[in-house]
Every structure is written in structure tokens, then in C-alpha cells.
PAKOLGU-313134 format. One record per residue: x, y, z of N, C-alpha, C, O in turn; residue number from 1; residue in three letters. Coordinates in Angstrom, 3 decimals, m for minus. Layout:
# PAKOLGU-313134
      n_c1      n_c2      n_c3     ca_c1     ca_c2     ca_c3      c_c1      c_c2      c_c3      o_c1      o_c2      o_c3    k    r
         X         Y         Z         X         Y         Z         X         Y         Z         X         Y         Z  NUM  ALA
...
***
This chain:
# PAKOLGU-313134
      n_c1      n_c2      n_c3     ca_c1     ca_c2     ca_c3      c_c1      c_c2      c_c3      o_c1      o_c2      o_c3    k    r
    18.249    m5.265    10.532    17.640    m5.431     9.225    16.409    m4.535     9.081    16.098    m3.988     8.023    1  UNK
    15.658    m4.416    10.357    14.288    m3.702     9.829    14.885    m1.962     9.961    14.313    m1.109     9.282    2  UNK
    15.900    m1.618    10.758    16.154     0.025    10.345    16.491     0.156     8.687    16.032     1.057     7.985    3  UNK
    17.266    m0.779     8.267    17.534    m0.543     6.939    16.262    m0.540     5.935    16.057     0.225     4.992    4  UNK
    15.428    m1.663     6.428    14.074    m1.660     5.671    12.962    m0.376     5.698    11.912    m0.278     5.063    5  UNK
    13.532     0.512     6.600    12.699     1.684     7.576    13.313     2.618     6.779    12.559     3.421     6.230    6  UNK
    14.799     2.741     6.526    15.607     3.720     5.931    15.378     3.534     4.630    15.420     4.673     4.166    7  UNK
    15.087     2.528     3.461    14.810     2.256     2.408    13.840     3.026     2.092    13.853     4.057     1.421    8  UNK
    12.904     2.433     2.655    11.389     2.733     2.849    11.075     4.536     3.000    10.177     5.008     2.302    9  UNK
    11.641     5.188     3.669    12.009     6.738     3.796    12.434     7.461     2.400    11.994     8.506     1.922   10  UNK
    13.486     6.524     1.867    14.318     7.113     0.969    12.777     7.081    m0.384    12.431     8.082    m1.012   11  UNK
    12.261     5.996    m0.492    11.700     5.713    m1.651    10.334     6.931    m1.453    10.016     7.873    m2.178   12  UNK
     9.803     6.481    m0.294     8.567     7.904    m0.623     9.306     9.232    m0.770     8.828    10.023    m1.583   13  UNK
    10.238     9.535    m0.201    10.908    11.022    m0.328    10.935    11.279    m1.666    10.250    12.178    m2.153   14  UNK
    12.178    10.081    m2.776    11.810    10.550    m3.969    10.399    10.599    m4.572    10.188    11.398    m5.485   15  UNK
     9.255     9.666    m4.050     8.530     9.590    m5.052     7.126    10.500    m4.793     6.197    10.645    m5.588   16  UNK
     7.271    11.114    m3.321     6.402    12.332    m3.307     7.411    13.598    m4.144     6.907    14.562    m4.720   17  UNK
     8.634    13.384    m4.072     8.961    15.002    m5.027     8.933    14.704    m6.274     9.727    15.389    m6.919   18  UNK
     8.086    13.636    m7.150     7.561    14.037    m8.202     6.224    14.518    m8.292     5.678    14.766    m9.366   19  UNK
     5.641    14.666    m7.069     4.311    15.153    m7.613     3.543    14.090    m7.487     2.404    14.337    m7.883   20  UNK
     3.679    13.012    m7.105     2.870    11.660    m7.456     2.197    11.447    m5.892     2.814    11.506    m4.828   21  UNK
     1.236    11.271    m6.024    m0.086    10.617    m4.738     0.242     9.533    m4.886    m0.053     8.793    m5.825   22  UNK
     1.069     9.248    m3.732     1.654     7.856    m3.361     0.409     7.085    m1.710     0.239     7.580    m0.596   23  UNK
    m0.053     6.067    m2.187    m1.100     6.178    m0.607    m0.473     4.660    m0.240    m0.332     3.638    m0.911   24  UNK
    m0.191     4.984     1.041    m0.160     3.662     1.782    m1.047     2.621     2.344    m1.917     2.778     3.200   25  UNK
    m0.700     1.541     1.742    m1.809     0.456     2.547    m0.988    m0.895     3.134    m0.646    m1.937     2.574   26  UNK
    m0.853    m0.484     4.294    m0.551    m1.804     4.832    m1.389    m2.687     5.385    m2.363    m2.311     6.037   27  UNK
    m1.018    m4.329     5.126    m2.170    m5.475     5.552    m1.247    m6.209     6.045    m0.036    m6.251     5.826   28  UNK
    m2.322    m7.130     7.139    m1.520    m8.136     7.743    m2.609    m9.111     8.236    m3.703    m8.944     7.698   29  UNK
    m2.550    m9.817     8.891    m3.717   m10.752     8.910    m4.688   m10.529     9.538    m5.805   m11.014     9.360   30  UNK
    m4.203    m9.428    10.696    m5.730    m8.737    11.765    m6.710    m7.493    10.969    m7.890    m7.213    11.181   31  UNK
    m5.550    m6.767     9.799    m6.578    m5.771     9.729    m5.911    m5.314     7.919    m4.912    m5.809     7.396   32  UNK
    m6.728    m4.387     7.377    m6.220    m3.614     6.330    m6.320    m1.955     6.824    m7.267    m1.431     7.411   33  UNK
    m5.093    m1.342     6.411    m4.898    m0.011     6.740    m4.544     0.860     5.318    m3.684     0.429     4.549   34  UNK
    m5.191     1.968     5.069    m5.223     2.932     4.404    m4.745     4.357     5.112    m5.405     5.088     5.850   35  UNK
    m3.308     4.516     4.619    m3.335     6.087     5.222    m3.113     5.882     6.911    m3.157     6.813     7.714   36  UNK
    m2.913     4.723     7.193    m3.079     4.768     8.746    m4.050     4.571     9.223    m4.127     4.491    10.449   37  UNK
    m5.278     4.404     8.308    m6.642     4.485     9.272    m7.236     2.994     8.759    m7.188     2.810     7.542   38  UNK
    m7.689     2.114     9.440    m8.510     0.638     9.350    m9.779     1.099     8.432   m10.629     1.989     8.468   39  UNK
    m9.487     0.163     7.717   m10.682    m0.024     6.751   m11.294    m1.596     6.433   m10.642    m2.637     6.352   40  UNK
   m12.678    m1.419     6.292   m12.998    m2.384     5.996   m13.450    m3.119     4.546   m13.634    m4.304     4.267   41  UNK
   m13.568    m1.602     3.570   m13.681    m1.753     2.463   m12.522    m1.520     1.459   m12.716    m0.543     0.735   42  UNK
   m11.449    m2.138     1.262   m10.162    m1.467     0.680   m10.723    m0.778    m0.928   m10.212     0.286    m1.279   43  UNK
   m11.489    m1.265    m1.592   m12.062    m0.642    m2.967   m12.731     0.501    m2.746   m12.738     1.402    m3.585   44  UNK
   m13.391     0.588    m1.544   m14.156     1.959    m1.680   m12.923     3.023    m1.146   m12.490     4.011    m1.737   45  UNK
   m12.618     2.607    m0.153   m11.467     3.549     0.446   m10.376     4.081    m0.820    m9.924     5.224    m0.896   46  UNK
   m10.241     3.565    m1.258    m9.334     3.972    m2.312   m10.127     4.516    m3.627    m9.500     5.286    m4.355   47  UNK
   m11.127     4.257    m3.892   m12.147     4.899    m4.874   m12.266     6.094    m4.215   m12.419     7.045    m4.981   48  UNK
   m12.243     6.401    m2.865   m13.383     7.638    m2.687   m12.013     8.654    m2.669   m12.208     9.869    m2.678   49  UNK
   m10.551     8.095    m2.642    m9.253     9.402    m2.216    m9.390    10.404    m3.877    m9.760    10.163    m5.027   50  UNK
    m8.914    11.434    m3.209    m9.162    12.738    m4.037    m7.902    12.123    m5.310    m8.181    11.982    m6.501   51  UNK
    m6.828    11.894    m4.830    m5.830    11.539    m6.046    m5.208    10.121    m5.318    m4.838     9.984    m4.152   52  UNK
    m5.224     9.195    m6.335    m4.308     8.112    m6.186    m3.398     7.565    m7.481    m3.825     6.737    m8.286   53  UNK
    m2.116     8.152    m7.538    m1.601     8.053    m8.751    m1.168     6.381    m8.644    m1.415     5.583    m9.548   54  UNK
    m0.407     5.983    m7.239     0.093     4.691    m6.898    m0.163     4.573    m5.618    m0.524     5.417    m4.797   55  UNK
     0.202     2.706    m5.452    m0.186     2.127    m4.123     1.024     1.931    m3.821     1.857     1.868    m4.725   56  UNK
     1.406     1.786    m2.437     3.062     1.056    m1.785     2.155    m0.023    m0.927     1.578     0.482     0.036   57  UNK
     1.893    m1.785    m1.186     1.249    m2.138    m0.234     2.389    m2.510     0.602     3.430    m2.714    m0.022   58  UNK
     2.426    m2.632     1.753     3.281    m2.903     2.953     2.892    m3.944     3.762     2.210    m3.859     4.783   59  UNK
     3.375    m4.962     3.241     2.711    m6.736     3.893     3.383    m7.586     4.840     4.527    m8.002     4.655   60  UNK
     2.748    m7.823     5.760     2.971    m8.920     6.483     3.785   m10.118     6.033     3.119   m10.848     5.299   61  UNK
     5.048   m10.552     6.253     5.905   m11.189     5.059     5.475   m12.932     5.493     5.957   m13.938     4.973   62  UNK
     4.238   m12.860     6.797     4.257   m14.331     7.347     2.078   m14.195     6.417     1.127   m14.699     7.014   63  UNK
     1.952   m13.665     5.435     0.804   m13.914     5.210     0.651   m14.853     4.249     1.544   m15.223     3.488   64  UNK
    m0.713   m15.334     4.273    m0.555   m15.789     2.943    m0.482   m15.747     1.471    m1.277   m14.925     1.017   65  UNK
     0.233   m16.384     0.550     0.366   m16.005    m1.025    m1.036   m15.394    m1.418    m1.151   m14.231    m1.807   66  UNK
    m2.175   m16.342    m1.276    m3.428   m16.036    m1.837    m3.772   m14.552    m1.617    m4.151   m13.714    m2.435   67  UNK
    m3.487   m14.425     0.020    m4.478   m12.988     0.163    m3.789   m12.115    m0.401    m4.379   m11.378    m1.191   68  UNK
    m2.307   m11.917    m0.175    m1.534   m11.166    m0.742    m2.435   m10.506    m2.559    m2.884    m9.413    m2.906   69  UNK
    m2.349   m11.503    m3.066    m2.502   m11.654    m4.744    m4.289   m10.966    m4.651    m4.797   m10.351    m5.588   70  UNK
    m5.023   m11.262    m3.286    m6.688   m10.985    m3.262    m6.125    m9.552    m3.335    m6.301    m8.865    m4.341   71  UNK
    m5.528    m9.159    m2.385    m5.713    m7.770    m2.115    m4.882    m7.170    m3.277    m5.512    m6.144    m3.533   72  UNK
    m3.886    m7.217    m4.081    m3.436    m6.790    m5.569    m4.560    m6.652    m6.509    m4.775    m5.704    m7.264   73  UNK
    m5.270    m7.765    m6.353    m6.533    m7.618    m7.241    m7.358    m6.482    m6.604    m7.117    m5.371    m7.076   74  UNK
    m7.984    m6.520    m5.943    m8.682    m5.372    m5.410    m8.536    m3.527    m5.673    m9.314    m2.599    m5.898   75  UNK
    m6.663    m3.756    m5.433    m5.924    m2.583    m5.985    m6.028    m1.916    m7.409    m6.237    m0.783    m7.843   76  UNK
    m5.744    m3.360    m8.004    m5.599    m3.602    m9.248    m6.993    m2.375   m10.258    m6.779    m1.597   m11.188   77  UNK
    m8.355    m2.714    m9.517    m9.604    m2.613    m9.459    m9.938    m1.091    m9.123   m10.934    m0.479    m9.509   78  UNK
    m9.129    m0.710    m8.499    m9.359     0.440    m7.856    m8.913     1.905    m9.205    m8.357     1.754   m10.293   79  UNK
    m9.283     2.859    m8.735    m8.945     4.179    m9.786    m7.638     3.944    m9.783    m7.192     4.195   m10.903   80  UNK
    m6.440     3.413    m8.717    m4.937     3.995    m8.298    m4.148     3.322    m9.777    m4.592     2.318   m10.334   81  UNK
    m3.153     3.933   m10.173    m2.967     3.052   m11.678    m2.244     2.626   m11.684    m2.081     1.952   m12.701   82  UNK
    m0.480     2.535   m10.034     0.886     1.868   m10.122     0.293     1.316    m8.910    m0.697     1.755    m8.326   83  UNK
     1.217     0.005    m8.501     1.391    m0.655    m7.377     2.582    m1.322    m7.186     2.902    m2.249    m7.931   84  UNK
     3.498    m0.835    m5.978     4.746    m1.529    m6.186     4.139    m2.364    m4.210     3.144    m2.202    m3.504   85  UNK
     5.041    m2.953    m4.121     4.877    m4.259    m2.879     5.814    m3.942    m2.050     6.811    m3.312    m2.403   86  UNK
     5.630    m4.290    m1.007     6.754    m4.839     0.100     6.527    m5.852     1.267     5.511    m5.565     1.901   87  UNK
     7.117    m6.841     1.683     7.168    m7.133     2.429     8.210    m7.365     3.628     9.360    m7.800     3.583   88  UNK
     7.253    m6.832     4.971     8.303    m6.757     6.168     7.926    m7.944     7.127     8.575    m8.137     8.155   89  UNK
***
């Protein structure tokens, strides 16, 4: 199940970097928040300070909770980035 979720996941940034679109990754889970691969502690500034953020892909922990999930959408939400699509693995 998770190669297919891996192969999905491949297919969707492939198309959606060949439009041209600043796609930034943030995955969270309950130990940490990641931007780009790199730990952050401020997810609003981190994403305020990127040169282009057209959309977010957040990539979630599927054992977290509802609330934080919805905290950290808001936060996104907040941020310059103007799409946000979800996933959880």
C-alpha cells in the first residue's frame, strides 16, 4: 500500500511542477514540522520568507490528531502560499 502511496505521490508533483507551479512540501507528524525537508519551528515564517509559494502538499501523520491537523491548515491557510491540497500516510 505505501509503494502505491509513494507512486501516487511521484505522479502528482511530476504533473504539478510541469506547470510551472511552486509546489513546497510540508510534512508533520507529532515529533516535528518539516518544510522542504528541513525542521522548522516556525511553520508561518518559514513559508512567508520562500521566494515563491504558489501551493502546499501537507503530508500527515494519518495517527495525528484532527485538531492539530486543522491548527496547522490554519497556519497555511495564513501564510502568502494560496492552494493546499492534504495527505495522509
Amino acid at each position: 500500500m505505501k509503494i502505491f502511496i509513494v507512486i501516487l505521490s511521484i505522479l502528482y508533483f511530476t504533473a504539478a511542477c510541469s506547470k510551472g507551479n511552486q509546489m513546497v512540501m510540508v510534512e508533520v507528524d507529532s515529533k516535528s514540522i518539516k518544510v522542504e525537508g528541513n525542521v522548522v519551528t516556525n511553520l508561518l515564517e518559514s513559508l512567508n520568507s520562500l521566494p515563491q509559494c504558489d501551493s502546499v502538499h501537507l503530508l500527515v501523520d494519518r495517527h495525528m490528531e484532527h485538531g492539530k491537523v486543522v491548527e496547522i491548515m490554519q497556519i497555511v491557510k495564513k501564510s502568502n502560499c494560496e492552494n493546499i491540497s492534504i495527505q495522509s500516510v
